[in-house]
Structure formats: structure tokens, C-alpha cells
N, CA and C of each residue as an Amber inpcrd file, in Angstrom:
protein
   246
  38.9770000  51.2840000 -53.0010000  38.4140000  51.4690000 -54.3270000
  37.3740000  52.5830000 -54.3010000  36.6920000  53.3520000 -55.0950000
  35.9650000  54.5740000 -55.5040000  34.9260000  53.8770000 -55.9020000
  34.1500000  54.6510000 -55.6360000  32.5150000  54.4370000 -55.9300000
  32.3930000  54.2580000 -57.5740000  31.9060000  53.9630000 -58.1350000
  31.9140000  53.7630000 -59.9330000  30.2350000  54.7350000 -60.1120000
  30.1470000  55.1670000 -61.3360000  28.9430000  56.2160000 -61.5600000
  27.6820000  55.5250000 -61.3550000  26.8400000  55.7020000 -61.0060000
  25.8520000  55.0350000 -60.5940000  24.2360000  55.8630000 -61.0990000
  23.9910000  55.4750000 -62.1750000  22.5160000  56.1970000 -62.4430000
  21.6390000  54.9280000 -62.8890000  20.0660000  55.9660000 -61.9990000
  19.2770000  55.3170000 -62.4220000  17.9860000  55.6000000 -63.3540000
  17.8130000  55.1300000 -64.6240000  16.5660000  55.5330000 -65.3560000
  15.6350000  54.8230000 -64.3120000  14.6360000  55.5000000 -64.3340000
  12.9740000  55.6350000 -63.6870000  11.9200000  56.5280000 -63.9750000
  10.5520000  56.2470000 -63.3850000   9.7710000  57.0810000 -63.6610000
   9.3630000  57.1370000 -62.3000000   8.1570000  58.4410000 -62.4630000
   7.8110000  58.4160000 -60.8500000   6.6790000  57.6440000 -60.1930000
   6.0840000  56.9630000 -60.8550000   5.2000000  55.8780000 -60.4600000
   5.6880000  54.3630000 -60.3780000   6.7580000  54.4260000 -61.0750000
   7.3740000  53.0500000 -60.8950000   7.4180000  52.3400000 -59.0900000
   6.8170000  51.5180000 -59.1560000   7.4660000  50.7780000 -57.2430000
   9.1000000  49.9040000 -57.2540000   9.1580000  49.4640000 -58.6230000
  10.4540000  49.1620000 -58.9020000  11.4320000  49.9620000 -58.3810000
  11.3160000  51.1860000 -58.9650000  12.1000000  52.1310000 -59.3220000
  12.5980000  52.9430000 -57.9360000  11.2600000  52.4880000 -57.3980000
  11.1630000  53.4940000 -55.7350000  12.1670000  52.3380000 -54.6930000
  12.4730000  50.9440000 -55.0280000  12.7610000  50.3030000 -54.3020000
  14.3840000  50.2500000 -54.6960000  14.7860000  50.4940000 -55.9930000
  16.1500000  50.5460000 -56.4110000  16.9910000  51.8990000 -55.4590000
  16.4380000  52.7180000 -55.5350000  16.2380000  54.6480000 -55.1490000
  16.2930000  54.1450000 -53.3880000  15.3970000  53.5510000 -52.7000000
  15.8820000  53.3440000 -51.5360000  16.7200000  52.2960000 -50.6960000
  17.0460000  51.3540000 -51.8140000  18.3580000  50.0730000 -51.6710000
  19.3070000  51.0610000 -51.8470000  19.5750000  52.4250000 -52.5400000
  20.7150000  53.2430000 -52.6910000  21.0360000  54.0320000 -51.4120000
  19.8540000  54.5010000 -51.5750000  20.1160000  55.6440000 -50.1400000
  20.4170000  55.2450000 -48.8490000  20.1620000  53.4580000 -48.8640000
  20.3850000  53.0770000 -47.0300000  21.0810000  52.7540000 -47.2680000
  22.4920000  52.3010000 -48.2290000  23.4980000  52.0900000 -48.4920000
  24.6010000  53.5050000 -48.5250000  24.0930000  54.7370000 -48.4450000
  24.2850000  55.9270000 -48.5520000  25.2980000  56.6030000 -49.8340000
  24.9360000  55.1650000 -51.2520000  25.6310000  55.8520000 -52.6810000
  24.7770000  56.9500000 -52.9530000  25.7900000  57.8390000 -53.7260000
  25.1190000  59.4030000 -54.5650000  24.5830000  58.2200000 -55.9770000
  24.0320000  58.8290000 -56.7340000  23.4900000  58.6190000 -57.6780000
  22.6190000  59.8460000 -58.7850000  22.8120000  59.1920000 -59.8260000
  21.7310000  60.4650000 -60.6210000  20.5680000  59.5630000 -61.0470000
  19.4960000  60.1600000 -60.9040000  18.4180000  59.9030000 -61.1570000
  17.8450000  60.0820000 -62.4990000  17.3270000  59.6430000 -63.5000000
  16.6640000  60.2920000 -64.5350000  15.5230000  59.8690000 -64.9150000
  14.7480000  60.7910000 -64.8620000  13.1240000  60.0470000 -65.3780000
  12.6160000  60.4240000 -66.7430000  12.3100000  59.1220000 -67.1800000
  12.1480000  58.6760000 -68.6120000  11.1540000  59.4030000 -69.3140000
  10.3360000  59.6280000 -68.1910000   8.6760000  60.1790000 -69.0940000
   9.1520000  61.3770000 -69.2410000   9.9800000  62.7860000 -68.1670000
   9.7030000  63.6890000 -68.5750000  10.7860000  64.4970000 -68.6070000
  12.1630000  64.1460000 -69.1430000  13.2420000  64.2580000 -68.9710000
  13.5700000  63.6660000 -70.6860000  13.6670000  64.3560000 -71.6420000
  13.5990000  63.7680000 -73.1860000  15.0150000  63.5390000 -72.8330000
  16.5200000  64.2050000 -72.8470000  17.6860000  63.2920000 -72.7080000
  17.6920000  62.4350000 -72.1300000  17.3790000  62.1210000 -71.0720000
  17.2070000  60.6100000 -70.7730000  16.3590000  59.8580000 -71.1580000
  15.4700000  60.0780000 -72.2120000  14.7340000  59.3060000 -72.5430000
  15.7640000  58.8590000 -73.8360000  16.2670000  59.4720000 -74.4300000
  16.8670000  59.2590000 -75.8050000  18.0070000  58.1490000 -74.9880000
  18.7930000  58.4860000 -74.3910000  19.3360000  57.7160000 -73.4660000
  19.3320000  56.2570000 -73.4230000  17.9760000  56.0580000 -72.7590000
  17.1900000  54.7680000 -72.3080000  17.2410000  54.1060000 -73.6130000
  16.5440000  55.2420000 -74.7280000  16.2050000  54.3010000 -75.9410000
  17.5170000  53.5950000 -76.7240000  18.7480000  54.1420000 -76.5990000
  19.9690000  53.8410000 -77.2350000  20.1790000  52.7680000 -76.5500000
  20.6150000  52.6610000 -75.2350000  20.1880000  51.3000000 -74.6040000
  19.6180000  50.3010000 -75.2580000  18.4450000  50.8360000 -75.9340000
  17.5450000  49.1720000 -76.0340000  16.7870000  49.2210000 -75.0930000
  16.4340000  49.3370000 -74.2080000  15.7030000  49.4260000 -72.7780000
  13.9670000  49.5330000 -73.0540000  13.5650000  48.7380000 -72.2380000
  12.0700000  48.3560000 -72.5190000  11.2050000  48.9740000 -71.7450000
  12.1590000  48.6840000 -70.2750000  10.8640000  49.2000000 -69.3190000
  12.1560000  49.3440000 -67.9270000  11.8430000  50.2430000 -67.1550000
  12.4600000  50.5680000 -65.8070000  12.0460000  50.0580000 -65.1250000
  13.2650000  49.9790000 -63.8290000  14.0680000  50.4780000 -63.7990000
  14.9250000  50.0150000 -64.4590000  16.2630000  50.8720000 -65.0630000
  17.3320000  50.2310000 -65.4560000  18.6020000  51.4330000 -64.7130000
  19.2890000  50.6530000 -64.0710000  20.6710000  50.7830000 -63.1670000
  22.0020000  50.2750000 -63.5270000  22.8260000  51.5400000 -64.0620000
  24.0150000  51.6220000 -64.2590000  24.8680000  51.5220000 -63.1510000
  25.8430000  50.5210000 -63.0580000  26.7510000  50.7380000 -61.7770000
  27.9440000  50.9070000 -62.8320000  28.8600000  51.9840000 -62.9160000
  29.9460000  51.8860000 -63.8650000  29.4910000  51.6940000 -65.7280000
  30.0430000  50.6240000 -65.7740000  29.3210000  50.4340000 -67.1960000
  28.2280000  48.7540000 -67.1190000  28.1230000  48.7880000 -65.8570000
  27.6060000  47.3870000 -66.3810000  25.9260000  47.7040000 -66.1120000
  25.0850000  46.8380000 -66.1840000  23.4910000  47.4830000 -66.3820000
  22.4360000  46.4150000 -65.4790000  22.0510000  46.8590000 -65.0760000
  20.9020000  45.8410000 -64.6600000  19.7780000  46.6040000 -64.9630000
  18.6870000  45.9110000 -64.9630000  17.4500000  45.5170000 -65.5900000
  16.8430000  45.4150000 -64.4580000  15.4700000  46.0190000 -64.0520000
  14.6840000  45.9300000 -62.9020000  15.4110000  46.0930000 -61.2440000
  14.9080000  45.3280000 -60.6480000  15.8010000  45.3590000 -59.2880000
  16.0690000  44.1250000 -58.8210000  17.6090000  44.1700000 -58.6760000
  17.8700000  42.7150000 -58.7660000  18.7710000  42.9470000 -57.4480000
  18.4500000  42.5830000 -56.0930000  19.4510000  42.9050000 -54.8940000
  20.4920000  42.4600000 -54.9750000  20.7860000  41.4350000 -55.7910000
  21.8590000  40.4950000 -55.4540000  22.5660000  41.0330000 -56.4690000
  22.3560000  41.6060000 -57.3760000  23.6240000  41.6440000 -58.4570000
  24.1090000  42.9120000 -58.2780000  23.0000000  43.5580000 -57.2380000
  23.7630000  44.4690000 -57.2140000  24.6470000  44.9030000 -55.8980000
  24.7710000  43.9920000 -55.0120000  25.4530000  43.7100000 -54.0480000
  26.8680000  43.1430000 -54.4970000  26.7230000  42.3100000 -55.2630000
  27.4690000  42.0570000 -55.9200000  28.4110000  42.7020000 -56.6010000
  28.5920000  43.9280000 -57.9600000  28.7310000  44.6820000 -58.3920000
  29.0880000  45.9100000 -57.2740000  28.4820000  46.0910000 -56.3780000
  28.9430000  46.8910000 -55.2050000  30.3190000  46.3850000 -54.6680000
  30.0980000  45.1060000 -54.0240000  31.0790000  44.5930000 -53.1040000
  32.5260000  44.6840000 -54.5020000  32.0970000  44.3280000 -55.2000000
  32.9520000  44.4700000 -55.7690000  34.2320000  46.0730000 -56.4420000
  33.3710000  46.6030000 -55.7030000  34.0040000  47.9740000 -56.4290000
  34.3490000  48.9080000 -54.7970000  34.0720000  47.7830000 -53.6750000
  34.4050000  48.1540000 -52.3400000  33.4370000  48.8020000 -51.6970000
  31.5080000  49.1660000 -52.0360000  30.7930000  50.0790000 -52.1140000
  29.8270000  49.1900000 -51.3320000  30.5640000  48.5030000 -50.9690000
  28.7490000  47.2650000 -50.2310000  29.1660000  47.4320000 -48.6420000
């Protein structure tokens, strides 16, 4: 199976955000990054969402909310990426 698109809204002070960003990289997925504060398309983005507060992580189309290891192990294993 293929990796599914994987972005993450963040900002750069977030610790959330820093911990989603390095659960990715030791797993060695690509990802796009976008930060909310200073990046206005992704902010418009975020806001169409609904989205309150980051991080928020797209795997494919499905979304998580903060950092949640397990769902996204989950959502990984599932797409063959864990």
C-alpha cells in the first residue's frame, strides 16, 4: 500500500506540534508542514476545517486533533506506513 498525504497544521511554538513533526520523522513519513500564524493559505485552510487550536494532522482524508499516538498508528498501520 502507498503512503496517503500526510499534512500537518502547526505553529512554531506549539510542543504539541513539535511532538507530532518528530513521531513523523522517526517513522521516516514525508509530510507538509503548514504554519497557521504565518502562512495565510493555511490559515484559511485550518479555518474551513473548523479547527480551534493545533496541532491538527491529516493522514489521507481523515483528521486528528492534537497528538494522539495511537490513532495514529493506527491509521498508519493501516495504510501499510507503521
Amino acid at each position: 500500500m502507498s503512503t496517503p498525504r500526510i499534512t500537518l497544521y502547526s505553529t512554531r511554538n506549539c510542543p504539541h506540534c513539535r511532538r507530532v513533526k518528530q513521531y513523523l520523522q522517526q517513522r521516516g513519513l514525508r509530510f507538509q508542514e503548514l504554519d497557521v500564524e504565518h502562512n495565510a493559505r493555511a490559515r484559511k485552510a485550518f479555518a474551513r476545517m473548523g479547527a480551534r487550536a493545533v496541532p491538527v494532522t491529516m493522514i489521507g482524508d481523515q483528521r486528528i486533533d492534537g497528538f494522539d499516538r495511537q490513532r495514529m498508528d493506527a491509521l498508519l498501520r493501516g495504510t501499510g506506513s507503521a
